[in-house]
C-alpha positions, 0 to 999 in steps of 0.5 A: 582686300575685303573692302576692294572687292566689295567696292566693285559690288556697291552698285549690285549690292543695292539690289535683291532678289525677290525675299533674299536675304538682305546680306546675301550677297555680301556673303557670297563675296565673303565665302568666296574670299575666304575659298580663294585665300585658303586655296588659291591666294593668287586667284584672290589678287587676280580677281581684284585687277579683273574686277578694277578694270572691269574686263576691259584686260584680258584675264586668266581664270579664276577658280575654286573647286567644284563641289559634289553637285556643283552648287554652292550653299550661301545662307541657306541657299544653293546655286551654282558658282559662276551664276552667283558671282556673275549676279554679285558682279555683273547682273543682280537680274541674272535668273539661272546658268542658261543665261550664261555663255563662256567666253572662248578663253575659259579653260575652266568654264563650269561647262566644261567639267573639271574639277575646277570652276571658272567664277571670273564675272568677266568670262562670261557673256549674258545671252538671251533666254525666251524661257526665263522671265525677268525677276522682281528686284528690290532696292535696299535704298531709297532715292528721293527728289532732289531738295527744291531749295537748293534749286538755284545752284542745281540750275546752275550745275544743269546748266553747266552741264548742258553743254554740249548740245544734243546732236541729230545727225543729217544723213540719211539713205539718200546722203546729205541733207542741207535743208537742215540748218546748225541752230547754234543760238543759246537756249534758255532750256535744260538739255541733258548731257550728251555725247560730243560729235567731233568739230569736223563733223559738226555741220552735219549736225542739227540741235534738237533740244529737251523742252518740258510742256506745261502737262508732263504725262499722261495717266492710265488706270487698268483693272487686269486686262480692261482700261478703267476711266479716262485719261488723266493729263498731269501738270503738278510737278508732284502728283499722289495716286491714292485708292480713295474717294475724294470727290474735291478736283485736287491737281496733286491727287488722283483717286482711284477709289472713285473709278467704277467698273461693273465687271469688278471681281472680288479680287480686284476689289480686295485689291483697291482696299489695301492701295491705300495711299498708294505711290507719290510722283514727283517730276524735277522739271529743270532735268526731266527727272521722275520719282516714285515713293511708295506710300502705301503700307503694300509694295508697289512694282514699276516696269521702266526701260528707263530705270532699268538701262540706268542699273543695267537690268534686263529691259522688262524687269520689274522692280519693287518699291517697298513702303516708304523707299523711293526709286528714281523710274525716269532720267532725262539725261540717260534717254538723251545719251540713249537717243544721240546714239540711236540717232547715228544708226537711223530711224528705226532704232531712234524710233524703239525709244518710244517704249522707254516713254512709258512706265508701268506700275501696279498695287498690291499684287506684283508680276514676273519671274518670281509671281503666278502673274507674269504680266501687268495685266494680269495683275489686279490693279495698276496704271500706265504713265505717257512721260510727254516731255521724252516722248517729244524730245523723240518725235522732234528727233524723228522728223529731222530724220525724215522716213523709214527706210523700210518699205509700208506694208499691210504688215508693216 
């Protein structure tokens, strides 16, 4: 029962919080196992069958006793009961009990008093909270690039997994457009697996297919709150952002050692001595993939919507990759499903994907719930990525669309 009930934790299981402990949460489950087996073996069952069909079943409660002042100690630790399996379970990104909301169903929500307390994942709703800051979360694992001499049989599984073809709807506020065509010529591209649309509405649809340019993104440095340098367009599919000198025009390299800045404090300048080798990216062309491995001997924290849709993070959560851990900080195919579904509720929804193009990333010095810096430009040093090959997938999308519906404005 053990093995089950940590299975459905593995994806969580991957990440902490902040300088938790690494078997935090392992522990957590464990401690729970051994409250339910002593008191309420039937509960123990119960959690499994919740937990296989992810809520999608409705559930009964289930509950352990409430402790004197209603907080659990795992390892030293103290929160309390449903935050914590609702972290294990559900959000590894949850910060405290205000981001909860239970269910109606919940006879023994944590709110409500009694001397027992409801730790079912699945009888609670996350909220938004415009008092809680997104955390910093860690992976204990790494994700590396995929292996370039396996390339011809991943084209192959890209290709097959192309079909079927990213779908744009024709409709919009002023009904059926029939200046859009049907392309259904082969293309010799990589499109990300999409949704279907159904054959009966298949002629109201037009293909927008992923293309990749030549230059993939667009580099930014920042010191705090002021852009340092000009923009830096990258082609090479791997690209090492170090904070060295080197003057010789290498494509693979950028060197933030040679940006000068005259207003430079010494705190930045502390900074920009310890980035060290800094971060590789390594851009998968034939699935519009991006990863980051950190080389620097200091942690390096990425903001990506892209990332943290793929975990099921809050939007402007931070990550930190530790030294020599990889993290996968863009995925192609995850922004196309993204994109298919927003193009079905209109213009203005399709256009908010613009945010999950770009990628924040600072050295050294993190930001967030768990830091006194609670922006990126608050932090000494740090870059910002233009991913050109989403960014285009998007606007191809957008004019096929047409307008906004909504009015401009002077306040538009």
């Amino acid at each position: 029962m053990l093995d089950s009930i940590l299975s459905h934790a593995s994806r969580r299981l991957g990440w902490k919080q902040g300088d938790e402990d690494d078997g935090w949460s392992k522990k957590a489950i464990e401690s729970l196992m051994k409250r339910l087996q002593k008191h309420n073996g039937d509960a123990l069952e119960q959690l499994n069958k919740v937990l296989k069909n992810e809520g999608r079943e409705p559930s009964e409660c289930v509950t352990i006793s409430r402790s004197i002042d209603g907080r659990l100690q795992i390892a030293h630790r103290k929160a309390l009961p449903h935050v914590i399996y609702c972290r294990v379970y559900r959000w590894p990104d949850l910060q405290s009990h205000n981001e909860l909301k239970a269910i109606a169903s919940c006879r023994y929500c944590f709110e409500s008093g009694q001397k027992e307390v409801c730790i079912n994942p699945y009888h609670y709703e996350r909220v938004d909270s415009a008092n809680v800051l997104p955390p910093v979360l860690v992976p204990r694992y790494t994700e590396l690039p995929p292996n370039q001499q396996d390339k011809s049989m991943m084209e192959l599984r890209e290709y097959e997994q192309s079909m079927p073809l990213n779908m744009d709807t024709s409709r919009d506020i002023y009904g059926y457009r029939n200046d859009v065509t049907m392309n259904i010529s082969r293309i010799n591209h990589y499109i990300p697996t999409l949704p279907p649309c159904s054959p009966s509405s298949a002629s109201n649809y037009t293909e927008v297919s992923f293309q990749t340019n030549e230059c993939w993104a667009t580099i930014n440095y920042y010191e705090m709150n002021t852009r340092v340098g000009q923009s830096i367009k990258v082609s090479s599919n791997t690209v090492e952002i170090n904070g060295f000198t080197d003057p010789t025009k290498n494509s693979n390299k950028i060197c933030l050692g040679l940006f000068s800045n005259v207003n430079r404090n010494s705190t930045i300048e502390n900074t920009r001595r310890h980035i060290g080798k800094g971060v590789k990216l390594t851009y998968v062309r034939d699935s519009g993939a991006l990863y980051a491995e950190c080389l620097s001997s200091n942690a390096i924290f990425v903001q990506s919507r892209n990332c943290n849709h793929i975990h099921n993070f809050h939007p402007t959560t931070v990550c930190k990759i530790s030294t020599g851990f990889s993290l996968k900080i863009f995925d192609a195919g995850k922004f196309g499903e993204l994109l298919n579904s927003y193009t079905q509720i209109g213009f203005n929804r399709s256009y908010d994907l613009t945010k999950m193009t770009i990628i924040r990333m600072s050295f050294v010095k993190g930001w967030g719930a768990e830091y006194q810096r609670q922006d990126v430009t608050s932090t000494p040093c740090w870059i910002e990525i233009h991913l050109h090959d989403p960014l285009r997938w998007l606007d191809e999308t957008l004019k096929k669309l047409g307008p906004s519906p909504d009015p401009i404005s002077s306040i538009s």
